[in-house]
C-alpha positions, 0 to 999 in steps of 0.5 A: 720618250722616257721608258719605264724601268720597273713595274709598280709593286704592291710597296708602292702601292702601300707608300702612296696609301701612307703618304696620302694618309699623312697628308690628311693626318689620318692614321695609315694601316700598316704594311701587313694589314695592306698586304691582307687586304690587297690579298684577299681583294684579288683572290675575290677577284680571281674567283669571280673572274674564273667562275665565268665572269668578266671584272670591269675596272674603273675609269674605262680602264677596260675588263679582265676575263679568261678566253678560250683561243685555238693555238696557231699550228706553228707555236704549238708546244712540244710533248716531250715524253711523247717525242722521246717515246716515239722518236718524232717530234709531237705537239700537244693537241689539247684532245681532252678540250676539243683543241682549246686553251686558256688564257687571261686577257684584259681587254682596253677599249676606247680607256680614258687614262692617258699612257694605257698601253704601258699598262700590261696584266702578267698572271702569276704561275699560280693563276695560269695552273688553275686555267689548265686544271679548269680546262683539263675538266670534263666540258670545264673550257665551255664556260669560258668565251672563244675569241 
């Protein structure tokens, strides 16, 4: 079975937009006008997203939300200062969100589209920060489903 070797990026995205566009004989947007939209279109999506909401996608594709889980004890991350402070290796417990972390899931049940297990979602650092800051809010991981 042939493997895939990379992602597809935003430039692939605007390529296929342009050829389909020339094939029509319409006129294309340029690169900087598709990356502005492409954009803003995700920040939109991100914030209904993070305000307690699940995105549904189309064609059965499934749904994207942030859950709520509690670590397993034994992937537990290391608090470094608190090690070195006491000479024995401490976790962080997450006192501040009664033991609870935040994670993006995109959940794909019964999808339509052939191949849909090669497709994956990676959030950037960016996204995964604004979980913790949430979480790091008084009651802030209430809002989010346990799974």
């Amino acid at each position: 079975m042939a493997q895939v070797k990379e992602g597809i990026s935003l430039t692939h995205a605007y390529k296929y937009h342009r050829d389909k566009k020339k094939a029509k004989g319409d006129k294309a947007v340029t690169m900087t006008e598709f990356k502005t939209v492409m954009k803003l279109f995700n920040q939109k999506l991100v914030q209904r997203v993070v305000t307690g909401f699940h995105t549904q996608f189309p064609h059965n594709m499934g749904f994207l939300r942030i859950v709520r889980k509690k670590p397993d004890t034994d992937r537990m991350a290391i608090d470094f200062q608190a090690t070195k402070e006491h000479g024995i290796v401490l976790y962080h417990d997450n006192r501040h969100s009664d033991g609870w972390h935040g994670e993006w899931s995109w959940i794909k049940p019964n999808h339509i589209v052939k191949n849909m297990v090669h497709y994956s979602f990676t959030p950037t650092r960016e996204l995964k920060s604004f979980i913790t800051k949430v979480f790091n809010e008084p009651n802030g991981y209430k809002r989010y489903m346990a799974l």
